[in-house]
N, C-alpha and C positions, 0 to 999 in steps of 0.2 A: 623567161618565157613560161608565162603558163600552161598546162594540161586542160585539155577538152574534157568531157564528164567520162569520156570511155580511156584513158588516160592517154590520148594518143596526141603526139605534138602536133597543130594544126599545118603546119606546113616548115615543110626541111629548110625555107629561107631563113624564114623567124627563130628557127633551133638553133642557126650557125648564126644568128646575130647577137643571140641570147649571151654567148661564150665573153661578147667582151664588157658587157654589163653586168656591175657588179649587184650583186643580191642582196638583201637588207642584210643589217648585222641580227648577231645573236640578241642582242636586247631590244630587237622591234618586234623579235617572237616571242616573247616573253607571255604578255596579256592574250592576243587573239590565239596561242596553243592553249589557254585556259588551263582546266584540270585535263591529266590525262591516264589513259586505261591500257593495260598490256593484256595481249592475248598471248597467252601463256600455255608452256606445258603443249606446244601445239608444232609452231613454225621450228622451234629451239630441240625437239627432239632426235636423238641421231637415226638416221637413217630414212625414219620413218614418221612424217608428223603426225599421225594417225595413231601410234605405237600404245600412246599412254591414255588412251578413249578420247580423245578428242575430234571433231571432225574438222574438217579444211573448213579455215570460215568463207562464208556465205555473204555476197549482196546482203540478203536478209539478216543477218548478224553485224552485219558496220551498219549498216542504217541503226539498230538498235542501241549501236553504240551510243552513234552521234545523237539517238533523239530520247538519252540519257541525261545529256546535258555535256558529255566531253567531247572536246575538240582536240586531241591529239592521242595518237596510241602507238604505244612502242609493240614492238614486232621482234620476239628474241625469235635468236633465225641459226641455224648451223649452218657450216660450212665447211669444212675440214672432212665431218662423214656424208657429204657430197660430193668430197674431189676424191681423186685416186691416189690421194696422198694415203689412203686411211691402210687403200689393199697395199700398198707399196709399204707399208709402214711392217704391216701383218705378214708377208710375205718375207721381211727384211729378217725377223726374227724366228722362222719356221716358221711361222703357223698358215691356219688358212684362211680363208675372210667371215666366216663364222667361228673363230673360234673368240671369242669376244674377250678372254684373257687376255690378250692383245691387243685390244686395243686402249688397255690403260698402259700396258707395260713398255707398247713399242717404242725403239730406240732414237727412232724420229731424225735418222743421221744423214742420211744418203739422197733423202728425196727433197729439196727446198723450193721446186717449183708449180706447187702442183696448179691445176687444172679442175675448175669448178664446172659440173653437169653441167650444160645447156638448157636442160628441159627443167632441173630444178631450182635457175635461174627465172626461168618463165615463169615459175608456179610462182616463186616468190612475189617476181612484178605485179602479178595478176592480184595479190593479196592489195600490197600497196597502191597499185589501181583501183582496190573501188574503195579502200580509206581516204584518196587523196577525190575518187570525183562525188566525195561526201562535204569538201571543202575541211577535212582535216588535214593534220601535220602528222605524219609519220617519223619515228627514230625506230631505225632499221639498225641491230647492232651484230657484234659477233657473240654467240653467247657458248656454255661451256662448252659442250659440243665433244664427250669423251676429253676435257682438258686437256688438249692441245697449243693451249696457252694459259690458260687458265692457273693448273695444276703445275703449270712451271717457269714459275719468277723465278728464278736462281740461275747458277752455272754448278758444269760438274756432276759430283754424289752428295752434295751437301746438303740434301734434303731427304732427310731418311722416311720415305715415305712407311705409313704403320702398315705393317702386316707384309709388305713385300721388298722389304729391302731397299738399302740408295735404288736408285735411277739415276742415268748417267744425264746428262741434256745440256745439249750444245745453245743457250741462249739467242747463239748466231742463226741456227738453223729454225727458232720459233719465230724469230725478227725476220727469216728470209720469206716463212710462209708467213707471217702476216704482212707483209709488203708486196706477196703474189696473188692472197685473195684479195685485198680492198683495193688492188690495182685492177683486177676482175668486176670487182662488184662496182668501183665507181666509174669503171665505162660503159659498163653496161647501161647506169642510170644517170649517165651525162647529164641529159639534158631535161632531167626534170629541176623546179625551183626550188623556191624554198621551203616549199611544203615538205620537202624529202631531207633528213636530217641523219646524217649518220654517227653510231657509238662505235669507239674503236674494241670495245672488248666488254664484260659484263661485272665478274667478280673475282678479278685478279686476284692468287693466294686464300682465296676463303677457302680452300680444300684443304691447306696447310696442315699437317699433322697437330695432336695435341698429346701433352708430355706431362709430368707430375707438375710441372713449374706452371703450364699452360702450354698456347698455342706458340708454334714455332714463330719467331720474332721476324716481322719483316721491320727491318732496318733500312737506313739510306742507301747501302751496297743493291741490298735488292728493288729498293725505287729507281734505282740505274736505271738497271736493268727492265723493268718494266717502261719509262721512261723512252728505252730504246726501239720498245715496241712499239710505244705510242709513234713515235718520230716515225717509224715503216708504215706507219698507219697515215701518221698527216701527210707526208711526203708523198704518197702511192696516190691517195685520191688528189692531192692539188696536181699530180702530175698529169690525170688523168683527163682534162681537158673540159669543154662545155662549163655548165654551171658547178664545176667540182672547185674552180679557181676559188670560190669567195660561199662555197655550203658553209654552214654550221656544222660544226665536226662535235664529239662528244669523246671527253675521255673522264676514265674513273678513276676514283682515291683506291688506296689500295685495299682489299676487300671491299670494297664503296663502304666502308665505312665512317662515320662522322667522325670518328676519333682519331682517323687517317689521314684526314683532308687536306693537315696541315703539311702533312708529307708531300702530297702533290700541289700543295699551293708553293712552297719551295722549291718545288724541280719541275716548274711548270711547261711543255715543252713552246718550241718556238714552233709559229704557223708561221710560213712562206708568205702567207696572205696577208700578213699583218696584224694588227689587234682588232677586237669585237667579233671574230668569225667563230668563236669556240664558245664551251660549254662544259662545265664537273657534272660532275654524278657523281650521288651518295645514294643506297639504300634507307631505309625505316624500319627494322623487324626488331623493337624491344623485345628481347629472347624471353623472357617469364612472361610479361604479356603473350605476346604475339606466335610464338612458336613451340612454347617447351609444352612438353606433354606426359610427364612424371617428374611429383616432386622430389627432391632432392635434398640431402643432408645440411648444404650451402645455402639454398634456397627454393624458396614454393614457385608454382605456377600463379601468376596473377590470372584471377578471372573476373574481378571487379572493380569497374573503372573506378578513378577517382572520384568520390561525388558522388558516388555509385554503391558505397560499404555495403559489405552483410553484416548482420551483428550477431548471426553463430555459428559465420564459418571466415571468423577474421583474419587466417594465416593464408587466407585467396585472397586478400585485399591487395589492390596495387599497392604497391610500395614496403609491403610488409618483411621488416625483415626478423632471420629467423633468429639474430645472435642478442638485441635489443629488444626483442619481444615487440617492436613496434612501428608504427608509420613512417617510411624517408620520403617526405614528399618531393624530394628531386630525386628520387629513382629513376632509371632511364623508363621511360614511356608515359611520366605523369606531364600535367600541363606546365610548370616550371620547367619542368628539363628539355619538353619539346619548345616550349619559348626562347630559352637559353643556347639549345644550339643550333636552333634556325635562322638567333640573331646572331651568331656565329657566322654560321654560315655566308651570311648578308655582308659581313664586315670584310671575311676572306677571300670572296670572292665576288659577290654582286656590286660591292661597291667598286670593284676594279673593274667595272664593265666585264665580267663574265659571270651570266647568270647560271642557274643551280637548279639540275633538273634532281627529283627522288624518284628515282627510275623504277621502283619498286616499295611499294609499303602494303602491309595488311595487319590480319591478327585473325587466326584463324577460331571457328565459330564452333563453343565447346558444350553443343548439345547432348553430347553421351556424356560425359564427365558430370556435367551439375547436375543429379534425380530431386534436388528439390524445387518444388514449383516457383516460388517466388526466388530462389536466387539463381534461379537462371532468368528468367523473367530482370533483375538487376541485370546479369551477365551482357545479355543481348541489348538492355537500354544503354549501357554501359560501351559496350562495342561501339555502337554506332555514335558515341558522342567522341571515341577516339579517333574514328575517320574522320569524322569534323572539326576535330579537335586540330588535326597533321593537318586536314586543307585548309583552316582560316591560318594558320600559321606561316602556312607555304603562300599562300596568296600575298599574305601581308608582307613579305619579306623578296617577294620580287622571284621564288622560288615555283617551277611547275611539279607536281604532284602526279603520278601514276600508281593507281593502283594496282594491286596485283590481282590477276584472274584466273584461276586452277580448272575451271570447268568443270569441276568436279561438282556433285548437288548432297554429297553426305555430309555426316559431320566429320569436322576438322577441314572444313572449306572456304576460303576466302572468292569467294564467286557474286557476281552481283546480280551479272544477267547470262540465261540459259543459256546454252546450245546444242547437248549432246541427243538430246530428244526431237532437233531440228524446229522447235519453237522458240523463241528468242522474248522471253519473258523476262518481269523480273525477281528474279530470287531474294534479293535482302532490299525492301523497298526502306527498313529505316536507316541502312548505310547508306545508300544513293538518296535519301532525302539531307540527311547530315551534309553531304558533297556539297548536294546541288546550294542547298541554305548559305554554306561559305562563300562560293560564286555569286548569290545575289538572284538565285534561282527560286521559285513556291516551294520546292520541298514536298508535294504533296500526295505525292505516289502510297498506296491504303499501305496500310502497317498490317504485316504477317504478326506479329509478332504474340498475339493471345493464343495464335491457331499453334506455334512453337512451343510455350510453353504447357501448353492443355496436350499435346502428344506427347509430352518426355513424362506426366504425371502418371507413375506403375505405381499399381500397390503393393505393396510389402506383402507377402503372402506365406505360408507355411514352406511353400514347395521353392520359398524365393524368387530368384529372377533371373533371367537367361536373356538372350539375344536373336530375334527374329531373322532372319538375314531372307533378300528378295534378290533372285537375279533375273535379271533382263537384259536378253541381246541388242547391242547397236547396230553392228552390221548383220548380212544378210550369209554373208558365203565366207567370213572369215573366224579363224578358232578366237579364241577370245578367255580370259580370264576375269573371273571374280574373287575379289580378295580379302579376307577378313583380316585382318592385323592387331597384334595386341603387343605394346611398347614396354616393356617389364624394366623396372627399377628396382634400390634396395634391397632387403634376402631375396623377394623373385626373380634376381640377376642369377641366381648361382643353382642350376639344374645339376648338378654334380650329382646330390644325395639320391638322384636319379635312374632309373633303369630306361625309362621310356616315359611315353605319355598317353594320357585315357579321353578321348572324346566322347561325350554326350550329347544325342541330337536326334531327331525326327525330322519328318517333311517326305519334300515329292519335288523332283526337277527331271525335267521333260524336257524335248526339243520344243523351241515357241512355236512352228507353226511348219507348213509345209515345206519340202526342199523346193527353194525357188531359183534354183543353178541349175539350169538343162547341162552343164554342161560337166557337173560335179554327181557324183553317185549320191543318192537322197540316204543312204548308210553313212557319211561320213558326217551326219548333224544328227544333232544332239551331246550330251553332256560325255567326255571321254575320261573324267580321273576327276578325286579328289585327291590331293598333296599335304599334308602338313611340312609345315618349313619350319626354319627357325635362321636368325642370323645371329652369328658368335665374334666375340673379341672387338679387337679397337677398329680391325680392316671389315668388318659385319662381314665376317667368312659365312657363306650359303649354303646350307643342307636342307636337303629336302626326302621324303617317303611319303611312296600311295600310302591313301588311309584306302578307300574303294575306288573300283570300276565301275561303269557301268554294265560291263557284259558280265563281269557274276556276283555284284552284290544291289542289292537296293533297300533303301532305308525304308522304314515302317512311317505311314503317315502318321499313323496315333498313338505311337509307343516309342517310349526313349529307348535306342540302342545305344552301347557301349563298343567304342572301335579302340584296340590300346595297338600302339607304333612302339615298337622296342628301340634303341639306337643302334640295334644291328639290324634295323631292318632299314634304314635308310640307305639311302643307294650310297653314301659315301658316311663314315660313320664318325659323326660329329663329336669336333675337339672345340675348346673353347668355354666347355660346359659351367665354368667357375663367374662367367661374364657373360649371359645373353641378352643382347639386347632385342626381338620381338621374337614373338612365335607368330604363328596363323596357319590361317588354311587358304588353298586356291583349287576355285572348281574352275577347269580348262572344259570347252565345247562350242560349238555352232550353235548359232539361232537357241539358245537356251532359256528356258523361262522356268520359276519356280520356288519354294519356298521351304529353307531348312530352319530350325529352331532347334537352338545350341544350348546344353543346360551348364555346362562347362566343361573345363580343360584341367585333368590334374596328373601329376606327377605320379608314375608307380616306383617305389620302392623295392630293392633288393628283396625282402621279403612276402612282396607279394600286397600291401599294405597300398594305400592312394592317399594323395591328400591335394587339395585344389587348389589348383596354380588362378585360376582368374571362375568366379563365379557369375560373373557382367552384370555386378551392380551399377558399374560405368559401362558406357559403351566405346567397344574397341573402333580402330579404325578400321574404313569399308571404300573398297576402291573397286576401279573395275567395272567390269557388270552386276557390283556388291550393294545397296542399298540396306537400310535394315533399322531395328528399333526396338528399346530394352522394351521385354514382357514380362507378364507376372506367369512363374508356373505354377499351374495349379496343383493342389492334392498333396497330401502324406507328407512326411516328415524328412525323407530321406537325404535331400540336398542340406538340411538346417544339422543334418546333426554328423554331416563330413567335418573332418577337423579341415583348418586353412592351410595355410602354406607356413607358419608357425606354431606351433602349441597352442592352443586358445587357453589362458587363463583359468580356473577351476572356478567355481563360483556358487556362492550360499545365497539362496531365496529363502525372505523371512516373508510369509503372505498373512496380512494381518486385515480385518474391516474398512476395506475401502481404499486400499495401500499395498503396494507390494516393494521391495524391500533387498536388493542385492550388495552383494558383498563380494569383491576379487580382488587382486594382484594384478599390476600392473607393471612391466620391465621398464616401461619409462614413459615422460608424459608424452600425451598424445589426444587427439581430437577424438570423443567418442558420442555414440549415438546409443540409445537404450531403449527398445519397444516392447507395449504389450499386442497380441493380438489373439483374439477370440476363436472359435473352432471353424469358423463362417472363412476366414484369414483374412478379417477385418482388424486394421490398427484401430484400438479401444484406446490408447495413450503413448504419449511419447516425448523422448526428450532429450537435448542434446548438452555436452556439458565436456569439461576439460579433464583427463585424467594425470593423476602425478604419479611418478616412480614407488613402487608401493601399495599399501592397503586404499582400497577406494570404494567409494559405497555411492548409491543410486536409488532414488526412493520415484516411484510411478505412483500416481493417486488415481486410480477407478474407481464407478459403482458398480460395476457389472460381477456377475456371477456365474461359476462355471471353468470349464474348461477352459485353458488358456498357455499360450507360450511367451517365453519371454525370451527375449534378445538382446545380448549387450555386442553390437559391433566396434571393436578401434583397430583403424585402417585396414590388414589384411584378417585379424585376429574376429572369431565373432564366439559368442559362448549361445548356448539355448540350454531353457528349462522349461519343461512340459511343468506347469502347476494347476491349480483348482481354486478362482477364485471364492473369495466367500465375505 
């Protein structure tokens, strides 16, 4: 029985007739689900789908979907922190239902039946109501949801989770509650068809601790067990009556990973319904492509698709690896390896009649990272031949395709079309052309993409470069965060030789506009704290301290202040110092508008000494109410001649007719860049080049005369020399 456009069944006769008719199989959905899109980061969040800036989609937002060109969207959804399994969970082990340490740790023993909202029941329908009377297919799954299942495929203490010790966990008791929500959730949507497709869970085990060796090993013992979950899952909804008898159900490999698949093609579970009613799921997120965001000892960040090279910054070429000095063209995320194991895929499971949804793929979009003009400009053409890349391959192979959508609009965003500004636009028109071209679509939505890289072009200037940061409120009457985030790798991991930390920054941030809550005191909007944070060790333990208030400090619109945070002055006095992984800042406030500009973040010293932990040659990540964009600062010298976060190198300038001429040490090789610029802080020359362990030399050819500095940056390392050309 199908759904009317407001999703309501035309009539109760037709509903109870529907129940003994069986519904197409899995492989009649195959073609007409086409490609498809997840609204993410939204339905999936605990408690509150609002929580992580996203707003409840809109009519106006699935219309946008669908006249995108996809025809199906998955809907990650929680449910566990909508039942009263969560306070009964919190409760169990003292605490209290905010104290949020609980609800990773809860014992999860005593409570197996819980009891899903009502009313967050309804919101959900209402979502899949106006996907389905847009004539899409929805997969509505269980996603992590505080890992409630998620976080625990095992039995017992045998999973030493980092940073807090075993956890005990009763396998039986995760199998009980996933047999009590999807017996919840598939009554509730009996009677919708086959437009309504359910996933029994999202990323089993991927939270899995990681150890010297690697990540803790899911074995066959623990595909049991997962196995057994799925079985509470298939069982509960075919038990559940209406068109639940013969749905399309979805279960995943273990972390949906491809290199898993085969684990769950092995222990495939049985459907009561018989064969063609079911469906796998794997994920897509080549981690050096797609995700990592600091390079590493083992290996770089890809940021250049294949096809795509730079030729002088070749250690960001896909595929490059760092022990061979050269190209693996079956690295995971190039075109061979995605051919290779989509026809996998095809083999293990599409041709046994069960097809292969990618229930999630992206690669997030790295406009603070590349400052040069043309190879970010590769980056971004680069990007979107990889979306297209994953959908002519999933097409071809019988496989459906979702991307993934963050909502987010800064960088490090895999978003295509808007929402948070309640316009529903589209954000990466040459990813969604790449898609749409695969399906057999024009493709011809206008290309951002000159307007991208003509904003990321700063120039190099005396005073350097800092980070603009913009905030802007989404809601009206709610407190709200913006967050600037910066992911530290290599020596920047180890703030030990530290006392505290020094921020530099200017601006102005006000409340946006009038109090428009009769019902709220017009005092309590506007901007209430700035925090610097930091997360520490393997568990990202949380510390945080005010840098300022609003009620007695205010920053200078047109002069850099300096604000330094001791480690005793944080409210809990951060351990971990040897391994950090990010620092940042969050401005908390209502209705907040405004504009701060950061000149850097560095390290003080026992002695009273600094030295600069991130100067935002790149740009850090920006969430929240945070938007922003590297700038050049202007004037004087002061930023260029901070040592780094290492010793910068000593360095001999020989300036000779036309030529200028450096000489330093180098600890080991590494990518370097070496500039002149003029008193104006105008780049007059420049040049990029390899350094080895060692003496290394650099020769700049100008004609200009005069006044002039020179720069030899490598990675964190930068030297400057004030010289006089001639």
């Amino acid at each position: 029985m199908r759904l009317n456009t407001f999703g309501i069944a035309c009539s109760s006769l037709l509903m109870a007739a529907s129940a003994f008719a069986a519904l197409p199989k899995a492989t009649a959905l195959v073609e007409p689900m086409g490609m498809g899109y997840n609204i993410g980061n939204t339905m999936e969040v605990p408690e509150n789908p609002t929580a992580w800036g996203n707003p409840l989609p809109t009519a106006g937002y699935i219309k946008a979907i669908k006249a995108a060109g996809f025809n199906t969207v998955r809907i990650p959804c929680a449910w566990y922190s909508h039942s009263d399994a969560l306070a009964k969970d919190i409760a169990a082990n003292g605490g209290t239902a905010d104290n949020s340490t609980y609800k990773h740790v809860g014992k999860a023993a005593d409570f197996t039946t819980p009891t899903i909202d009502a009313a967050w029941l309804k919101q959900v329908k209402d979502v899949v109501d106006m996907v389905i009377a847009e004539g899409m297919y929805v997969v509505l799954n269980s996603h992590w949801d505080e890992g409630w299942l998620e976080d625990r495929v095992y039995e017992g203490t045998a999973n030493p989770r980092s940073g807090s010790g075993d956890i005990a966990n009763s396998s039986a008791t995760t199998k009980a509650r996933q047999a009590a929500f999807w017996s919840q959730i598939a009554s509730y949507f009996k009677d919708y068809d086959e437009h309504l497709l359910f996933a029994g869970a999202n990323e089993p085990g991927v939270n899995d601790p990681w150890g010297a060796s690697g990540q803790w090993a899911f074995d066959n013992s623990r595909m049991q067990i997962l196995k057994g979950y799925y079985d509470a899952f298939i069982t509960s909804v075919r038990s559940a009556g209406g068109n639940n008898d013969t749905r399309t159900l979805i279960v995943q490999a273990p972390r949906t990973e491809m290199d898993n698949a085969p684990m769950l093609s092995t222990s495939w579970p049985t459907d009561p319904a018989g064969e063609g009613y079911m469906m796998a799921e794997v994920h897509y997120y080549p981690y050096q492509y797609s995700l990592m965001t600091a390079d590493e000892d083992w290996g770089k960040q890809y940021y250049y698709y294949t096809g795509l090279s730079s030729t002088n910054d070749k250690e960001h070429n896909m595929g490059w690896n760092v022990y061979s000095k050269s190209i693996d063209n079956s690295a995971l995320g190039t075109p061979n390896q995605i051919a290779k194991a989509f026809g996998e895929l095809k083999t293990m499971f599409c041709d046994k009649g069960i097809p292969v949804i990618i229930g999630e793929l992206g690669a997030i979009k790295r406009t603070g990272q590349i400052t040069d003009a043309a190879n970010l400009k590769l980056h971004l053409q680069g990007r979107a031949l990889f979306y297209g890349e994953v959908a002519k391959n999933a097409k071809a192979n019988g496989i459906v395709p979702y991307v993934w959508d963050t909502g987010a609009e800064n960088d490090g965003n895999m978003t295509i079309i808007t929402r948070q500004k309640g316009t529903y636009s589209i954000l990466d028109p040459d990813v969604l052309n790449a898609l749409q071209k695969a399906y057999g679509m024009e493709g011809n939505n206008k290309s951002n993409l000159d307007s991208l890289v003509n904003e990321n072009e700063v120039p190099e200037t005396a005073g350097g470069k800092g980070i603009e940061v913009t905030y802007k409120s989404v809601t009206s009457d709610s407190s709200e965060t913006g967050t600037l985030r910066i992911n530290l790798s290599g020596t920047a991991k180890d703030l030990s030789k530290y006392v505290g930390l020094e921020i530099s920054m200017k601006g102005e941030v006000a409340t946006a506009g009038p109090c428009t809550n009769a019902a709220k005191d017009c005092g309590e909007y506007g901007w209430t704290s700035m925090d610097f944070f930091m997360m520490t060790g393997g568990s990202w333990d949380w510390f945080d301290a005010n840098v300022m208030e609003q009620a007695d400090q205010q920053l200078d619109v047109s002069t850099f202040q300096t604000f330094q945070v001791k480690w005793t002055d944080f409210r809990t006095e951060p351990t971990g110092l040897t391994s950090v992984n990010a620092i940042g800042l969050n401005l908390y406030g209502t209705q907040v508008s405004g504009t701060i500009t950061i000149d850097y973040i560095k390290g003080i010293k026992a002695d009273g000494s600094t030295e600069i932990i991130d100067d935002f040659d790149k740009k850090p990540q920006l969430e929240g109410t945070a938007s922003g964009k590297i700038v050049a600062i202007a004037g004087g010298t002061s930023r260029i001649c901070m040592p780094s976060t290492t010793a910068a190198p000593k360095m001999l300038v020989n300036v000779q007719p036309g030529s200028v001429y450096a000489t330093f040490n180098a600890s080991k090789a590494t990518h370097a860049t070496a500039m002149l610029m003029n008193s104006m802080g105008q780049v007059i020359a420049q040049k990029s080049f390899d350094t080895h362990a060692g003496a290394n030399e650099v020769q700049l050819s100008t004609s200009a005369r005069g006044a002039a500095v020179l720069i030899v940056k490598m990675g964190s390392q930068k030297s400057v020399k004030q010289i006089k050309l001639r």
